[in-house]
ZAMARGU-4260 file (C-alpha; in steps of 0.2 Angstrom, whole numbers, plus 5000, padded with zeros to 4 digits):
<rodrens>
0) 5299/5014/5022 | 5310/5003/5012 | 5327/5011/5004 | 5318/5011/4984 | 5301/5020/4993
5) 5314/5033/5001 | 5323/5036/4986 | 5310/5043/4976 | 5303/5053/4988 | 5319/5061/4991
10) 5321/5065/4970 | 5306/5074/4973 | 5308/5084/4991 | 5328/5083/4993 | 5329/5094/5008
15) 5348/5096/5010 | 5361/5113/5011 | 5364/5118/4994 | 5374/5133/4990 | 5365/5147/4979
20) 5379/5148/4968 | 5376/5130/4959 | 5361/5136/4953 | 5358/5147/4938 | 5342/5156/4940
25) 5337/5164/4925 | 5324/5177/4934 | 5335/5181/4948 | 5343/5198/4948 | 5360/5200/4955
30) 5360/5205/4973 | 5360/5222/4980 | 5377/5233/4984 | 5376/5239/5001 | 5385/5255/5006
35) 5394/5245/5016 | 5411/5238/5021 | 5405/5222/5021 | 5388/5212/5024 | 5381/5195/5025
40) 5365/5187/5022 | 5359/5170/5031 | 5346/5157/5031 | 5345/5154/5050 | 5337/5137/5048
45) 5351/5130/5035 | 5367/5141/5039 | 5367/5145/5019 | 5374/5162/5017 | 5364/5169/5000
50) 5373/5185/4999 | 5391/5190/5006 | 5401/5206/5001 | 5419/5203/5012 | 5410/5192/5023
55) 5427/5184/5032 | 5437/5202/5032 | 5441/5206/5049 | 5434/5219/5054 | 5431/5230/5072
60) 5413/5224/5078 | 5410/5237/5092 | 5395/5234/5101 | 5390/5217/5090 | 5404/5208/5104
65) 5389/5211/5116 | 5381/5198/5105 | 5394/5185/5112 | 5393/5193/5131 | 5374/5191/5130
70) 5378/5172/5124 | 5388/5166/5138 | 5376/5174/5149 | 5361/5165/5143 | 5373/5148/5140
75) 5378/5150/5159 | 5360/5151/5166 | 5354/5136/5154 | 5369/5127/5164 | 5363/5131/5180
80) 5381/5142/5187 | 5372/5156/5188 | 5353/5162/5190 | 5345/5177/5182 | 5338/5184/5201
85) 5355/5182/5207 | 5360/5199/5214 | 5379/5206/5204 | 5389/5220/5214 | 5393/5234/5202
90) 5412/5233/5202 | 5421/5253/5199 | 5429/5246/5184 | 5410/5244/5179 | 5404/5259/5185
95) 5417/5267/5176 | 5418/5259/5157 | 5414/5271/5147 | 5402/5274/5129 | 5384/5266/5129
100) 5379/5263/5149 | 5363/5257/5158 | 5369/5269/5172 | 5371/5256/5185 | 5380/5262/5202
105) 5397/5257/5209 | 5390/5246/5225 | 5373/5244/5220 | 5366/5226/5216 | 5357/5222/5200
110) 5349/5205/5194 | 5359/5194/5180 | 5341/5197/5170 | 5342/5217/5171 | 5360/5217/5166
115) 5353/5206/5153 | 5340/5220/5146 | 5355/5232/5148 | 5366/5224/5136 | 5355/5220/5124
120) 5342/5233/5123 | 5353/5249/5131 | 5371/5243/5123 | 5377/5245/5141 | 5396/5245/5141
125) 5396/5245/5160 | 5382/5232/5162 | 5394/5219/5150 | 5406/5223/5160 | 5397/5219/5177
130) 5390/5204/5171 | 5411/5198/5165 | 5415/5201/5179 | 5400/5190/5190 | 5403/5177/5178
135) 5424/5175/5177 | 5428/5187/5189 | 5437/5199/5179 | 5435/5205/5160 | 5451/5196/5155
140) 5446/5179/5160 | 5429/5183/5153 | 5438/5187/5135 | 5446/5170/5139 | 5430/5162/5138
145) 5423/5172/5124 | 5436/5167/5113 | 5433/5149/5119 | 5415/5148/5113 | 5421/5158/5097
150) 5430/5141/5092 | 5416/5130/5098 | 5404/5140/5086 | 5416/5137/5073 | 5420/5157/5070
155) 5438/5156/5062 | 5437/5175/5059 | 5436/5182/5078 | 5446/5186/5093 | 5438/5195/5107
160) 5449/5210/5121 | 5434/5213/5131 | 5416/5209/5134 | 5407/5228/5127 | 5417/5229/5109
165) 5428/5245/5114 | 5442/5248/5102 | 5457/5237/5103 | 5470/5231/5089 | 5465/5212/5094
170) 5447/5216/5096 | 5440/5210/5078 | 5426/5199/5071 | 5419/5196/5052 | 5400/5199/5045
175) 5400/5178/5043 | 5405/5176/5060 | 5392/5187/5066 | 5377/5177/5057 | 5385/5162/5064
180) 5382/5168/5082 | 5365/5176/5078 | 5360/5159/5073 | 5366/5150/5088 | 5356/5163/5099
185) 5340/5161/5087 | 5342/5141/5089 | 5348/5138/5108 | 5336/5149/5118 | 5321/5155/5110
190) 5316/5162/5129 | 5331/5175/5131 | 5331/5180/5113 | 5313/5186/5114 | 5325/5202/5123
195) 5330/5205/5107 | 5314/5212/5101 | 5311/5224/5113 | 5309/5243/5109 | 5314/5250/5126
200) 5319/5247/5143 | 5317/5257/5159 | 5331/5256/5171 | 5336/5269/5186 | 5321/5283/5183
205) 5331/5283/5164 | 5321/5275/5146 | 5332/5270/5133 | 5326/5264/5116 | 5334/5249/5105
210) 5345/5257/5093 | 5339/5244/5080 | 5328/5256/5067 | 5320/5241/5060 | 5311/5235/5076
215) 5301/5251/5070 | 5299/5250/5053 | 5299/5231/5050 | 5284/5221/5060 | 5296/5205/5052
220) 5312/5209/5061 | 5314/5205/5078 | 5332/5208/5082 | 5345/5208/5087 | 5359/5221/5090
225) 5368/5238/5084 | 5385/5244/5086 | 5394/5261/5082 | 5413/5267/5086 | 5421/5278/5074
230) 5432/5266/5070 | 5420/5252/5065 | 5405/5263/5058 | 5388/5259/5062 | 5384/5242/5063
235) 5370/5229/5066 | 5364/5210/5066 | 5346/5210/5062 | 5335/5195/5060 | 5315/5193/5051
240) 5304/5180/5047 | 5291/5181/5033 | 5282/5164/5032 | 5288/5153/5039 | 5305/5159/5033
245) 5318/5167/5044 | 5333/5177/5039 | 5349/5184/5047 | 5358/5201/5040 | 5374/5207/5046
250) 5381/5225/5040 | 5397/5232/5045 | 5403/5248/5044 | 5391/5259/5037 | 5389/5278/5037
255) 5376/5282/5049 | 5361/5274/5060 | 5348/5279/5047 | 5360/5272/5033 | 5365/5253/5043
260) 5344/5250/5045 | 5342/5254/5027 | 5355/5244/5019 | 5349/5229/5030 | 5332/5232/5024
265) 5339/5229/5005 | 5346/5212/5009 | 5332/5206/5020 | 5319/5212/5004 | 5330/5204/4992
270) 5332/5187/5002 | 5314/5186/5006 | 5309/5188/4988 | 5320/5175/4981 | 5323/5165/4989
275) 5315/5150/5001 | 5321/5138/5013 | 5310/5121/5018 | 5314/5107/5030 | 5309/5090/5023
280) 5317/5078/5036 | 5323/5080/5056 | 5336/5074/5063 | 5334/5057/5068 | 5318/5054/5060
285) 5320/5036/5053 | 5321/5037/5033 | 5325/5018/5030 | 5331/5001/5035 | 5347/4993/5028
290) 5352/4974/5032 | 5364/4968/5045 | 5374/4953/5045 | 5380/4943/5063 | 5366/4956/5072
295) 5353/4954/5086 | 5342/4960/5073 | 5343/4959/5054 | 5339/4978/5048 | 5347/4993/5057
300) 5335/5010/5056 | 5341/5024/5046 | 5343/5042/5045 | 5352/5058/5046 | 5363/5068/5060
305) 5357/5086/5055 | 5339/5092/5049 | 5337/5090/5031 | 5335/5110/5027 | 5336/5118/5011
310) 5339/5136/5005 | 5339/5140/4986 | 5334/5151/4974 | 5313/5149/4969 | 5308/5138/4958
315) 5323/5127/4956 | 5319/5113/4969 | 5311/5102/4953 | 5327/5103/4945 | 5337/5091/4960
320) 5338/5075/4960 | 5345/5064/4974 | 5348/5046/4979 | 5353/5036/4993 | 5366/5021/4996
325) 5371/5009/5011 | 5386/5003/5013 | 5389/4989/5009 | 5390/4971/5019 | 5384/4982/5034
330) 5391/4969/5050 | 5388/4969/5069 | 5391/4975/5080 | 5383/4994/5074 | 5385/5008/5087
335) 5372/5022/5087 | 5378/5036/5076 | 5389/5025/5064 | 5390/5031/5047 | 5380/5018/5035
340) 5376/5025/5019 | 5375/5041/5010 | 5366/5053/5002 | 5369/5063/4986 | 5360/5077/4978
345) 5363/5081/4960 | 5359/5094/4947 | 5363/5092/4927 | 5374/5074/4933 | 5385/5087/4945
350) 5385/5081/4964 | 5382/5097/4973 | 5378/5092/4989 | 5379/5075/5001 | 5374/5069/5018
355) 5379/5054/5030 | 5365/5043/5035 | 5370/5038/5052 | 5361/5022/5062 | 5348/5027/5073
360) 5351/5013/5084 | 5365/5001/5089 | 5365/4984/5083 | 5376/4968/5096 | 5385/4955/5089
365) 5372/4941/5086 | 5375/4923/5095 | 5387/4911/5089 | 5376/4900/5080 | 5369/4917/5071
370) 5384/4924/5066 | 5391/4906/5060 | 5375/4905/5049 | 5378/4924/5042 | 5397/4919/5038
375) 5388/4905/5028 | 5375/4916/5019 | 5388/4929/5016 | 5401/4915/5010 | 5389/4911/4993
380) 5382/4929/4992 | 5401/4932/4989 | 5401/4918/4975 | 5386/4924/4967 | 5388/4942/4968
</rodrens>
């Protein structure tokens, strides 16, 4: 596809992250007021956050910071340190963390993969606690490590005391912050989050039932987690997909169970209807060819570093326009990755939104007899251009 083919094809899909707020549309109602102290709602595929109500307020996240402790877990196994058969000794600071527990007893051993289910779907402050510990070897060095991922997520709004979400002063997230790691769980292990679905699980002759309402009452939603302390209210992080289409919510401190499943269900109602999301483009799908100078080959191939991914409001995709430049004189040698050109997506003349196109491949310095015969060329192109 040559660079004039792409650009008109891009005026008519131009799939890139827009932010709802550039666009005016004249059917769309304002979004709902939740009952709550504050809430987010986010398209998982783009990271496009359509409604927000104090979205970066710290806030007390009780059982939500299980949301991290199940990440690390997950992240941990995918790396291979530790293997969800491996047996974990319940430590008596486990056994004797107090709130939500899975009931596991001080001695006994328990799989990385039940702990798993305990956290999750039981809210178990003691199975957190003993899976910390198997992981960094005590709940401060575990919080060390939580706070590490919370900057390599990119969450400027958190800072984690201990792996269950029990009060403490320094203990504090935000609703955006939450959406961000509800997204990163979604997206990096579509095998563990399936956990997050589930209504119930069984553990030591005792049935305990995911206190996420909406697993119930939604066939859409499929996660993720609850949280209640009386400091922090009743909170939750629940994610649905209607076609194709999948959505993260994040409420905090609401007034009751009942209350936190049905103020999610408004913002979940309201983004499904108005919204819609489409990816046009992968990442590093070849979108052109630009020319190279004093190269092994004369075209480098083109394209972009993240998924082309667009969430707005319906109907207003036609009214985008985008086009697409190289830079200019692009000369060897071109490592892969190298920004080459740009993207831009414009609506009424306004640049809302653009996007590197990166090279695809690297390009090494041609032979001496091809780069003195490019100096040439590009001598008189200087002259005539």
């Amino acid at each position: 596809m040559n660079i004039t083919t792409f650009a008109k094809r891009l005026c008519l899909l131009v799939p890139l992250l827009l932010s709802p707020a550039a666009f005016a549309a004249e059917m769309m109602p304002s979004p709902p007021q939740l009952a709550a102290k504050a809430y987010v709602l986010m398209d998982a595929s783009s990271g496009n956050v359509l409604v927000e109500n104090n979205g970066d307020q710290r806030l007390p996240p009780a059982s939500l910071t299980k949301l991290m402790t199940a990440y690390i877990a997950t992240l941990e196994i995918r790396r291979g340190q530790i293997g969800e058969n491996d047996p974990v000794t319940v430590s008596e600071n486990a056994w004797r963390t107090g709130g939500s527990r899975m009931f596991i007893k001080v001695g006994s051993q328990v799989t990385v993969s039940d702990l798993l289910h305990g956290i999750i779907i039981q809210s178990g402050n003691d199975a957190s606690v003993a899976v910390a510990e198997h992981i960094a070897g005590s709940e401060d060095a575990f919080a060390d490590l939580m706070n590490k991922t919370v900057a390599d997520l990119g969450m400027t709004n958190t800072h984690f005391m201990n792996p269950t979400g029990l009060p403490n002063p320094e203990h504090y997230s935000s609703a955006h912050d939450m959406a961000i790691l509800a997204r990163a769980i979604i997206h990096e292990d579509p095998a563990h989050y399936a956990i997050y679905s589930q209504k119930e699980f069984f553990w030591n002759g005792i049935k305990q039932p995911n206190r996420n309402l909406l697993l119930w009452r939604d066939k859409t939603v499929d996660g993720l987690k609850t949280g209640h302390t009386d400091e922090a209210g009743y909170c939750m992080v629940s994610s649905a997909v209607r076609d194709g289409m999948r959505l993260i919510a994040v409420v905090f401190g609401t007034n009751s169970e009942v209350a936190r499943a049905a103020e999610t269900q408004k913002l979940l109602t309201y983004g499904f209807r108005f919204f819609e999301t489409q990816t046009f483009y992968q990442k590093g799908t070849e979108l052109a060819q630009a020319p190279v100078w004093k190269g092994t080959t004369s075209q480098v191939k083109a394209g972009l570093a993240e998924d082309l991914t667009m969430t707005l409001p319906k109907g207003q995709l036609k009214k985008l326009a985008a086009s697409m430049t190289m830079n200019p004189q692009l000369t060897a040698p071109i490592a892969k990755g190298d920004v080459i050109g740009k993207v831009e997506v414009k609506l009424d003349d306004k640049v809302v939104h653009s996007a590197d196109l990166i090279a695809l491949d690297a390009v090494e310095e041609g032979g001496i007899f091809r780069r003195m015969w490019d100096s040439i060329r590009l001598f008189f192109y200087g002259l005539f251009n």
